[in-house]
C-alpha positions in Angstrom: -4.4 26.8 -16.0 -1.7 24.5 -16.8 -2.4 22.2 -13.4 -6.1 21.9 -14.8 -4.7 20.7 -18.5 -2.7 18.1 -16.4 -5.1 16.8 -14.6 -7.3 16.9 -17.6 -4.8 14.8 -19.8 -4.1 13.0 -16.8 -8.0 11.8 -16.4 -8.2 11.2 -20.5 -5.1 9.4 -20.7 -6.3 7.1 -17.5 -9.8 6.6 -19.2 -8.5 5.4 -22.1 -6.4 3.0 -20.6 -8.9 1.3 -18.6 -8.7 -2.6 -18.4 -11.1 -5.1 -17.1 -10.4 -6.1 -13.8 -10.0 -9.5 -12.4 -11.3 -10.1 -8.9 -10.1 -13.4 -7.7 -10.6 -15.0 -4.1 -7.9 -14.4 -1.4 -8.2 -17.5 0.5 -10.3 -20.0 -2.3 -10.1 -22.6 0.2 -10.0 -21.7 3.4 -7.6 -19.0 5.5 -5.0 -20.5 8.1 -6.0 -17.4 10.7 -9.6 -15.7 11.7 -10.1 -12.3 13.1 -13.4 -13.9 14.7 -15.7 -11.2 12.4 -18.8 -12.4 11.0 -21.5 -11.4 9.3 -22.4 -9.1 5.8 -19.8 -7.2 4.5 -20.6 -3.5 4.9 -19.8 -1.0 1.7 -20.6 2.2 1.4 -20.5 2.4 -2.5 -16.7 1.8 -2.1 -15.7 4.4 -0.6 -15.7 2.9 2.9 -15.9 -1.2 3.1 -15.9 -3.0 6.6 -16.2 -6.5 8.3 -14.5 -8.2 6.0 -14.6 -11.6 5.9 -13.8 -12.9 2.1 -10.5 -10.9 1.4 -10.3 -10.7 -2.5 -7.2 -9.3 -5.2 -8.6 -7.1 -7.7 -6.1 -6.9 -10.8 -6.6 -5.0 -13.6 -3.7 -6.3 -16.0 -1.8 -3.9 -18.0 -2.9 -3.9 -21.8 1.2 -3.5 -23.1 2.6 -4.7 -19.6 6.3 -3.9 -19.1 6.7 -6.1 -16.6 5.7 -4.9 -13.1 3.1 -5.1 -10.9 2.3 -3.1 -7.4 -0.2 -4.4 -5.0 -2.1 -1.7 -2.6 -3.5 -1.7 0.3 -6.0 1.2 1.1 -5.8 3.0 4.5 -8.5 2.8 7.4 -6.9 2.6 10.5 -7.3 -1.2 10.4 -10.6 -0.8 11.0 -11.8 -0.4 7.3 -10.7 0.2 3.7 -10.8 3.6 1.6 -11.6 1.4 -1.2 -12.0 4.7 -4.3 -9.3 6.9 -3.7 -6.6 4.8 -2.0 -6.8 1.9 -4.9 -9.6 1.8 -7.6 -9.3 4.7 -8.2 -5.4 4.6 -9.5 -5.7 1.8 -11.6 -6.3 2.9 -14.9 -3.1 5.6 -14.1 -0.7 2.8 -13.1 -1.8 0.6 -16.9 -0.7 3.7 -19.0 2.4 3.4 -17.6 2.8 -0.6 -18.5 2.0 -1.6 -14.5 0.1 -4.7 -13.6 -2.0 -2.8 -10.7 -3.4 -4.8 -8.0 -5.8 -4.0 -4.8 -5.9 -6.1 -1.7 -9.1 -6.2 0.0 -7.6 -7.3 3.6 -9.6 -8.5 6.7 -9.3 -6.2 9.5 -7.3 -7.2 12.4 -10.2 -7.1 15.1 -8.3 -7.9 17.8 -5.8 -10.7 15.8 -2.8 -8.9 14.8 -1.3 -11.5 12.2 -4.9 -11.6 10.1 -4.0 -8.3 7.5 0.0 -9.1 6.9 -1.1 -13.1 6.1 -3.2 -11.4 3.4 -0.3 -9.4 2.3 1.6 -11.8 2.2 -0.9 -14.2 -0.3 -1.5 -11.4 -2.5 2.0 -10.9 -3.6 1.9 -15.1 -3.6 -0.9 -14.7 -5.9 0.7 -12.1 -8.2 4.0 -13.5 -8.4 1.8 -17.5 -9.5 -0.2 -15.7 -12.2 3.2 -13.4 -13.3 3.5 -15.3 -16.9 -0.4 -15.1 -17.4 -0.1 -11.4 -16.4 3.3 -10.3 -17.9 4.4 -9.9 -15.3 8.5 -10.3 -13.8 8.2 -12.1 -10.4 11.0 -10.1 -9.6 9.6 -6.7 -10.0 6.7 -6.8 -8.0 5.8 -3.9 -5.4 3.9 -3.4 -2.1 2.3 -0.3 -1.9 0.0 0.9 1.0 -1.9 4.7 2.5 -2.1 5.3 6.2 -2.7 2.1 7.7 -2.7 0.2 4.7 1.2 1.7 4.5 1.5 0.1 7.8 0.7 -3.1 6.7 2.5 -2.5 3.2 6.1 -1.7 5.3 5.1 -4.9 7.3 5.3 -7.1 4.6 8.3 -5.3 3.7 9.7 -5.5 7.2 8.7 -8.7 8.2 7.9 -11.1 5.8 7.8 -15.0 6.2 10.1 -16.1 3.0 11.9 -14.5 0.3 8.7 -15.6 -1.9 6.7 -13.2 0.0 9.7 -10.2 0.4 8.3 -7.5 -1.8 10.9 -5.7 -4.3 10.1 -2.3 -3.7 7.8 -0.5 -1.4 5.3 2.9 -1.9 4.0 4.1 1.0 1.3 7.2 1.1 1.4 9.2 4.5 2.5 5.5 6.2 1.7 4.5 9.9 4.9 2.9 10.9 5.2 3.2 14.6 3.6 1.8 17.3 5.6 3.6 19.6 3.1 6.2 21.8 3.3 9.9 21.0 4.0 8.9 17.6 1.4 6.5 16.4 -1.5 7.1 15.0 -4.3 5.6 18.1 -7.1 3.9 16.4 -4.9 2.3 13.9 -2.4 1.2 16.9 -5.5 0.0 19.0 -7.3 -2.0 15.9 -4.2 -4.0 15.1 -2.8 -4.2 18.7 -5.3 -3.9 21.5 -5.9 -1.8 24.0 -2.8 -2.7 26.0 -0.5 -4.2 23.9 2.7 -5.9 25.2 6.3 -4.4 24.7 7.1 -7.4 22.7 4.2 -6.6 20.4 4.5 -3.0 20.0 8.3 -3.0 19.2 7.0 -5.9 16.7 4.9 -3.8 14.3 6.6 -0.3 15.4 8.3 -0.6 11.6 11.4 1.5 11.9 12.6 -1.0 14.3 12.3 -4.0 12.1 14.4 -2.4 9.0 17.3 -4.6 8.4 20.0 -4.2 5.2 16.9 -6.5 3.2 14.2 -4.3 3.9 12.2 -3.4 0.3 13.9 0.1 -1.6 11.0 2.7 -0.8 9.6 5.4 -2.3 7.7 7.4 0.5 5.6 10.6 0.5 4.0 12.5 2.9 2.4 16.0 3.6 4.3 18.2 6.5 0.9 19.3 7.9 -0.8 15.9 8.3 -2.1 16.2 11.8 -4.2 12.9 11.7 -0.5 10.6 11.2 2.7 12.6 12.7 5.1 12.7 9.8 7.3 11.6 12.3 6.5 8.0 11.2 7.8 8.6 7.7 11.2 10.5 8.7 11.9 7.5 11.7 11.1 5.0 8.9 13.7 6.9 6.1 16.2 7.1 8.7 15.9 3.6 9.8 16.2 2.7 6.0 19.3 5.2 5.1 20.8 3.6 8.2 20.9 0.4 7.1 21.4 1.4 3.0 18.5 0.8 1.9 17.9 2.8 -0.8 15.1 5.5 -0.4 13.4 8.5 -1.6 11.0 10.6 0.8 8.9 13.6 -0.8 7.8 15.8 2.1 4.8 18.3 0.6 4.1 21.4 2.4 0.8 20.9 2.7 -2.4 18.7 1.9 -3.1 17.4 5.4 -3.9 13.3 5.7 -5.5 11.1 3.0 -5.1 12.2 -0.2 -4.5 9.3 -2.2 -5.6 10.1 -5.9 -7.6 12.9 -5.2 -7.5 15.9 -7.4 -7.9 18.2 -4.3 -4.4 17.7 -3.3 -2.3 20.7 -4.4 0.8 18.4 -5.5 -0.9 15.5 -6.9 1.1 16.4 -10.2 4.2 16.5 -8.5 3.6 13.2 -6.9 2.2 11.5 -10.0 5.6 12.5 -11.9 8.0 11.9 -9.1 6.5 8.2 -8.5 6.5 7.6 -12.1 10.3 8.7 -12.6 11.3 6.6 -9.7 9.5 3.6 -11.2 11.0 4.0 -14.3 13.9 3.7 -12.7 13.5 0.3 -11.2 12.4 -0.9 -14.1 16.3 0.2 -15.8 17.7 -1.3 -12.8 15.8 -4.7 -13.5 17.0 -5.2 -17.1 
């Protein structure tokens, strides 16, 4: 009874909050990179979208901003984007709480493995040019990505170009992170990488080898019983970050399985909702 009144309040509160969103080009010229994919977008009422080929930022600006902003990037195994319940469908959530929400509509790597994290990397461009006309603090803006799209969210975290394109903090949702085999999740390591990948390239985007003392904090959180992506990606990834003190905080729920994102279904979506939000209030101390 008392999860149902949550998620009840939860949904009320989140309607209420609603803002109109802003959908602005990624590229509005032209992008520096192709994956080579052509053709009509394909969308499946959001829920699924594929071949992308005009990457877009989605914002939906906080009514009473406080001064952050988080940028996601839905899951698909790099081969498409979960477009409802790993990013629209958390905006109105993160606006109650003051957030600047943002969801990156990447192009799929089809073969070229730089395309999704130069799309990464101009979305937090873009947020961090629009921050005054946003209210938003250039210096509290987030990366936060779901299966794949976690991949590519702890790749910008991992490798960006340029300290204007280093994110400040990280969320990462049941995260691919290595490329390593045995513990990588296939289709999302073949999309991105190839069918037979070099060393040099695998140990590139296999994430927990990349952390360094400036990696992004993170906030990470997984279910133990995910048999699509091993939780062994998150724990390598935590250690690699407490290694190098980083700080970070990993939630590891029982169960739930893969892909969960805002879904009501998941068992611990209350817990998650008021662990995230605690931590972000937190950054948001630490900023002032």
């Amino acid at each position: 009874m008392k999860k149902s009144l949550f998620l009840f309040f939860l949904f009320i509160t989140t309607m209420l909050s609603a803002q109109k969103s802003i959908e602005l080009p990624l590229w509005p010229d032209k992008a520096p990179n192709s994956n080579g994919l052509t053709g009509t977008e394909q969308n499946r009422n959001n829920d699924w979208i594929s071949n992308v080929t005009a990457p877009t930022l989605t914002v939906f600006p906080a009514s009473h901003p406080n001064g952050m902003a988080i940028i996601m990037c839905p899951g698909g195994g790099y081969a498409g984007l979960a477009m409802n319940h790993e990013g629209l469908n958390m905006a109105s959530w993160f606006n109650t709480l003051g957030i600047t929400y943002a969801i990156v509509k990447y192009r799929m790597p089809n073969g070229h493995n730089e395309v999704p994290l130069s799309d990464a990397e101009q979305a937090i461009r873009m947020v961090r040019e629009h921050a005054a006309e946003w209210g938003v603090n250039p210096q509290c803006v987030g990366i936060m990505g779901a299966s794949a799209g976690g991949h590519l969210a702890a790749s910008l975290a991992t490798l960006y170009s340029s300290e204007k394109t280093r994110p400040d903090f990280q969320i990462l949702f049941y995260p691919v992170i290595s490329m390593q085999p045995g513990i990588t999740h296939g289709g999302s390591r073949t999309n991105l990488l190839g069918e037979n990948p070099s060393k040099e390239l695998e140990q590139k985007y296999s994430l927990e080898q990349q952390v360094t003392a400036r990696t992004s904090q993170a906030f990470i959180m997984l279910s133990s019983d995910d048999e699509t992506v091993s939780p062994l990606n998150s724990i390598s990834y935590y250690l690699a970050l407490h290694n190098h003190k980083v700080p970070v905080t990993l939630h590891a729920y029982p169960t739930g399985g893969h892909g969960w994102g805002f879904r009501d279904s998941f068992p611990y979506k209350r817990q998650w909702t008021e662990e995230l939000e605690k931590w972000l209030r937190g950054l948001l101390t630490d900023a002032q």
